[in-house]
C-alpha positions in Angstrom: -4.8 -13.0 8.7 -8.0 -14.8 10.1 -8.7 -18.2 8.6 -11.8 -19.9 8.3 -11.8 -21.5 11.5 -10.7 -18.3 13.4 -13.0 -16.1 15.2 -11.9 -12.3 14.7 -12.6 -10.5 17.9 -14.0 -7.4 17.5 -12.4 -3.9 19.2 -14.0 -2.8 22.4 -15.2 0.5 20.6 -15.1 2.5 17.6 -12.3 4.1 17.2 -11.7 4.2 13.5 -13.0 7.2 11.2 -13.7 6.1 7.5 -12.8 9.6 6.4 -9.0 9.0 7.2 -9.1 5.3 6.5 -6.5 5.1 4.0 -2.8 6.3 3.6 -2.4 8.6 1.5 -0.3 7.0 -0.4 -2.2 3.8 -1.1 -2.2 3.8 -4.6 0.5 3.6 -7.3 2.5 6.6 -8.4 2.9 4.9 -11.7 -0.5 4.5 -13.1 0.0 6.4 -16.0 -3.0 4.4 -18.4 -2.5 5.3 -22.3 -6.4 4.4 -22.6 -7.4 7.1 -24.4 -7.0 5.4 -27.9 -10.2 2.7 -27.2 -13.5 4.5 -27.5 -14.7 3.3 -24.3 -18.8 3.2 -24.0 -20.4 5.5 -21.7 -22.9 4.3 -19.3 -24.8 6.4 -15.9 -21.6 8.7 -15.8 -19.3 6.1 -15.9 -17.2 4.1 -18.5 -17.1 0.5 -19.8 -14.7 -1.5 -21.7 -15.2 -1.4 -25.3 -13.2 -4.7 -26.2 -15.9 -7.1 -26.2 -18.3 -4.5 -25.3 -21.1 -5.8 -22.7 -19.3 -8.7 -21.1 -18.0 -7.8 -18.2 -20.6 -5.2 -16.2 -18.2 -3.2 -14.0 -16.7 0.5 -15.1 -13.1 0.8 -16.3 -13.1 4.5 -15.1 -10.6 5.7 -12.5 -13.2 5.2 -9.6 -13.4 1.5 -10.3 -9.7 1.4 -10.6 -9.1 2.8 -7.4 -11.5 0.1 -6.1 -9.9 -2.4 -7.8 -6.2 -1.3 -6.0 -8.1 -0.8 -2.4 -10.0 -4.0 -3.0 -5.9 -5.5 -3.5 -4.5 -4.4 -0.2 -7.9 -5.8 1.7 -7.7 -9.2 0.3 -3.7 -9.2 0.4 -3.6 -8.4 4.4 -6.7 -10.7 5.1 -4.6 -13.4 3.4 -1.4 -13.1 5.2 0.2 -10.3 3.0 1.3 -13.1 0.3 1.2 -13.1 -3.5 0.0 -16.8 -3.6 -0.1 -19.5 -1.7 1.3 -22.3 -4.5 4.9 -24.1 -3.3 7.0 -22.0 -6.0 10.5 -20.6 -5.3 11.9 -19.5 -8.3 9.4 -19.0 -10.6 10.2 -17.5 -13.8 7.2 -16.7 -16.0 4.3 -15.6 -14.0 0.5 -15.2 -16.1 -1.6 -12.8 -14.3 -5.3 -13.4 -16.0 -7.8 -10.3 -15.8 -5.1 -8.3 -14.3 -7.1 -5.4 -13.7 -4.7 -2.2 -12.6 -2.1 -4.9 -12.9 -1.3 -4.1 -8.9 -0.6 -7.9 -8.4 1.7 -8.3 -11.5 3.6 -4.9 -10.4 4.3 -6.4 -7.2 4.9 -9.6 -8.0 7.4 -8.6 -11.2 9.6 -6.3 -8.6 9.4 -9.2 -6.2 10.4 -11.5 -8.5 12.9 -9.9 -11.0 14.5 -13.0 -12.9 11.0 -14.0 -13.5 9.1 -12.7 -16.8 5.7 -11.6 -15.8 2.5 -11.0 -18.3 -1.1 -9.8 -17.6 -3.8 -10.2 -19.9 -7.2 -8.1 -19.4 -10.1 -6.9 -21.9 -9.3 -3.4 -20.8 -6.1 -1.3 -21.1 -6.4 0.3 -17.5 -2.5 -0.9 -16.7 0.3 1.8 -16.2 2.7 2.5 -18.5 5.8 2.7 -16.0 6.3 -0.7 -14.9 9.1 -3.0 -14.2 10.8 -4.3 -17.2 10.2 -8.2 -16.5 6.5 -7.4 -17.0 4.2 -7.0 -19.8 0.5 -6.2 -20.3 -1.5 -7.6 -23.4 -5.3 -7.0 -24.1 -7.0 -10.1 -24.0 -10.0 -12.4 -23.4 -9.6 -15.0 -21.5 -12.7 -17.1 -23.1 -10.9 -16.8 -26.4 -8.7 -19.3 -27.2 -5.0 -18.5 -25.9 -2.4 -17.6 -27.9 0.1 -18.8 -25.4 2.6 -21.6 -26.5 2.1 -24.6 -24.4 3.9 -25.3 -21.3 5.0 -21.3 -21.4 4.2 -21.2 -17.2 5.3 -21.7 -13.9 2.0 -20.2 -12.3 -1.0 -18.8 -13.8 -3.2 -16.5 -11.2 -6.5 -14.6 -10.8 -7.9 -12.7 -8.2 -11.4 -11.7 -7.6 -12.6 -12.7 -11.2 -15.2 -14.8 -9.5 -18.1 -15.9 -11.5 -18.0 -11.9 -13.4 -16.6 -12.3 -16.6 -15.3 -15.5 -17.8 -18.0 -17.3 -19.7 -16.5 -20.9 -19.1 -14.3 -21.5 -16.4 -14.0 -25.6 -16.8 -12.8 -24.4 -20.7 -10.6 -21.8 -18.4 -8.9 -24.3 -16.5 -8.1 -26.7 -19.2 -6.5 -23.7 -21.0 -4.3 -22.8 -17.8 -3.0 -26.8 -18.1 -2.3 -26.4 -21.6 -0.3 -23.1 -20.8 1.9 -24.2 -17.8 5.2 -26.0 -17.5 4.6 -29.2 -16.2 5.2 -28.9 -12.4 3.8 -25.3 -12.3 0.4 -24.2 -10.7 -2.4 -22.7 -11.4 -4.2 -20.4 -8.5 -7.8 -18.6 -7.9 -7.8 -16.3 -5.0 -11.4 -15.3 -5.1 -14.5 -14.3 -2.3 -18.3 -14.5 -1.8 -19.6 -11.7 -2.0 -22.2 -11.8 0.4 -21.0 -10.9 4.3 -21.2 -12.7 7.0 -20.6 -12.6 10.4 -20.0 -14.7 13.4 -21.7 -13.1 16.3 -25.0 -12.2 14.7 -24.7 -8.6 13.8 -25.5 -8.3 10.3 -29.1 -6.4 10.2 -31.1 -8.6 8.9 -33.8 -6.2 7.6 -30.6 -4.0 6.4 -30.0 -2.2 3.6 -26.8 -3.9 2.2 -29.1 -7.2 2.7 -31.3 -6.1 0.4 -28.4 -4.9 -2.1 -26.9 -8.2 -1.9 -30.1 -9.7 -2.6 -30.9 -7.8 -5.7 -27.4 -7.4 -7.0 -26.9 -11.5 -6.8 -30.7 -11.4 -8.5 -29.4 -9.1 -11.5 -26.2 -11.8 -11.6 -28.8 -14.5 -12.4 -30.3 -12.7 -15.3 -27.2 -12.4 -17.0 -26.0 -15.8 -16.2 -23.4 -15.3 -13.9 -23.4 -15.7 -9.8 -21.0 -13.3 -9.1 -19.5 -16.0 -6.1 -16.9 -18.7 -6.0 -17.7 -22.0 -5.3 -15.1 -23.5 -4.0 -16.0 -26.9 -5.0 -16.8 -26.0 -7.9 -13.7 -25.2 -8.6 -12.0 -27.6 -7.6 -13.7 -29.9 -9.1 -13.1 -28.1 -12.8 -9.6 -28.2 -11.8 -9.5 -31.8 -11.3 -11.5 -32.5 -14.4 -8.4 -30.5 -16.6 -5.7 -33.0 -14.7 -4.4 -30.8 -12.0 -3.5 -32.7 -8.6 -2.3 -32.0 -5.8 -5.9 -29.6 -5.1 -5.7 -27.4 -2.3 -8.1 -25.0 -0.5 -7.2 -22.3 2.3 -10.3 -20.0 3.4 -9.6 -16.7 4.9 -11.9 -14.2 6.6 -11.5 -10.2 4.8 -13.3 -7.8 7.9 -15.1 -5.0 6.1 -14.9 -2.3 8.3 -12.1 -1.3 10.7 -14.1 -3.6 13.8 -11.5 -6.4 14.4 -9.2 -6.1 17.8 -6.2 -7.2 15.6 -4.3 -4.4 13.7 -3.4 -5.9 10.5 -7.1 -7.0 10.5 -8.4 -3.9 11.2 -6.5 -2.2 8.7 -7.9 -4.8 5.9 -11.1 -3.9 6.9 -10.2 0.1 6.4 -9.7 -0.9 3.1 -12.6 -3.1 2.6 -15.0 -0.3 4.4 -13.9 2.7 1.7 -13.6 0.0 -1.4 -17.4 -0.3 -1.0 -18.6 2.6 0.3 -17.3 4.3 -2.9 -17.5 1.6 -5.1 -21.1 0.4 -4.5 -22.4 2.4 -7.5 -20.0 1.3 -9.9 -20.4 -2.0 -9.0 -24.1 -2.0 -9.4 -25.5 0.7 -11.3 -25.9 -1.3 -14.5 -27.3 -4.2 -12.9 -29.8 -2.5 -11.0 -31.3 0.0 -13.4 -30.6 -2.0 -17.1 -31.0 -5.6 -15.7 -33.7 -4.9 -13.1 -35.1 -2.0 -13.9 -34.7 0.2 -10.9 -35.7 3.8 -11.0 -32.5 6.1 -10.8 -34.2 7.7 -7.5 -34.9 4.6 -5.5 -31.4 3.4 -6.8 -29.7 6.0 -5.0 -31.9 6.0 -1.8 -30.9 2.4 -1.1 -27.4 3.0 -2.0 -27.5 6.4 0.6 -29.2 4.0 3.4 -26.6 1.2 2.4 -23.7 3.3 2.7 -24.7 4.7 6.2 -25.1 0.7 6.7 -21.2 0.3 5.8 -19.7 3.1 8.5 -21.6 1.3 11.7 -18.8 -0.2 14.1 -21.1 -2.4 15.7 -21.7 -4.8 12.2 -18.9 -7.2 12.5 -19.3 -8.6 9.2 -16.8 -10.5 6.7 -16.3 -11.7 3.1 -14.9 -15.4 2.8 -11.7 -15.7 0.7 -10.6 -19.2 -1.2 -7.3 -19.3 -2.3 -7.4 -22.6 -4.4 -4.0 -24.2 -6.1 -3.2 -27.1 -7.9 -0.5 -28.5 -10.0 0.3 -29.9 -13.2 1.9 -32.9 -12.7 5.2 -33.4 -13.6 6.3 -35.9 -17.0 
């Protein structure tokens, strides 16, 4: 774990191969997805939720959710290997908002087995075989919520950023509504754009330039594709939550830092987008900004080279922000 304050010291040399980055068994032996009965749009090769088709611009397809699971273990061990960060003991109903694979709620439901635990997402890419104190449910977060009120002890999201919902302040006031009073609500979510503390980022790069156009393509659908922090906070406050707090964490991408647990987040950061940068971009870049397919792929070739140097000691910030409802 490397908070914001810490400098992550880098290993003398690189000894780390991206090829056998990962454990083999990384992923979930239970992701057994009965998706095929949604017609789910095609799109480049890939697929896209069909469930309020066009609102959310990231695949659905098994790449993307093997993204989505290594993308998990990168944030969880650059954030101290917890489930959240809100004062709970004994929760017992736990809402997991734009759940994803549902890797958090699986975890969290097993960890937590007198606790009922429910995910909602507009795609039904969650397994089947799954502990029986959890539940998935297709659903849309900007919609109103069906949800009785006070049915919570903590409502969370990870990494939904500013990619989907439509109205986070509407979001917020909709997680108050929904939990107990006493319970929390928490947003562990990143920038997206690296940085790095001794200078190393290229700064006539590739992945410059594809964070410069893929934050570009965010603007001309509306959307950032960032947390702001304060902004966050701020909506938070505006619902009625107290008791506001913000932790930042630094999340390596690439296997550089001295410190194991560190380097090992960064494994997983390193393969996440080396084989998710297409997914994450190819609608954005060729529908929104018009990229040929060929020049496309030529950056993405140049960025990916980019992604397996050593010598780039570069990070994405993490904000794990909580508040509480206050109590009657």
């Amino acid at each position: 774990m490397a908070e914001a304050d810490q400098i992550i010291e880098a290993s003398a040399a690189d000894d780390s191969d991206v090829d056998s980055a990962l454990p083999e068994d990384y992923g979930s032996s239970t992701r057994s997805v009965a998706s095929s009965i949604y017609d789910y749009e095609k799109s480049h090769g890939r697929t896209y939720h069909s469930f309020h088709s066009g609102k959310y611009m990231l695949p659905n397809d098994a790449e993307e959710l093997d993204r989505v699971d290594i993308a998990y273990h990168a944030i969880r061990l650059s954030i101290g290997n917890k489930h959240f960060y809100a004062p709970i003991k004994n929760p017992t109903s736990i809402l997991d908002v734009g759940t994803g694979t549902g890797v958090w709620a699986v975890d969290v439901a097993d960890d937590y087995p007198a606790a009922i635990v429910v995910g909602t997402d507009l795609s039904p890419t969650q397994p089947s075989m799954v502990p029986p104190n959890l539940r998935f449910e297709i659903a849309d977060a900007d919609e109103e919520w069906t949800f009785r009120p006070e049915s919570f002890d903590l409502i969370h999201t990870r990494a939904m950023n500013d990619l989907s919902l439509r109205d986070w302040a509407d979001y917020y006031r909709q997680a108050f509504r929904a939990l107990k009073p006493g319970g929390w609500a928490e947003a562990q979510e990143c920038c997206c754009r690296r940085q790095s503390d001794d200078d190393t980022i290229p700064k006539d790069g590739h992945m410059l330039l594809w964070e410069d156009e893929w934050e570009r393509a965010m603007k001309k659908i509306g959307k950032t594709g960032h947390c702001n922090p304060n902004l966050v906070m701020e909506q938070m406050e505006d619902a009625g939550f107290a008791n506001i707090t913000c932790k930042y964490f630094k999340a390596p991408l690439g296997p550089w830092p001295k410190n194991p647990t560190l380097k090992e987040a960064g494994r997983f950061a390193q393969v996440m987008m080396i084989e998710g940068l297409y997914g994450m971009s190819v609608k954005l870049f060729t529908d929104v900004l018009g990229w040929e397919m060929d020049k496309y792929e030529a950056l993405l070739a140049k960025a990916r080279e980019e992604l397996r140097r050593n010598d780039i000691h570069s990070y994405f910030m993490i904000y794990v922000i909580y508040a509480q409802k206050p109590e009657k």
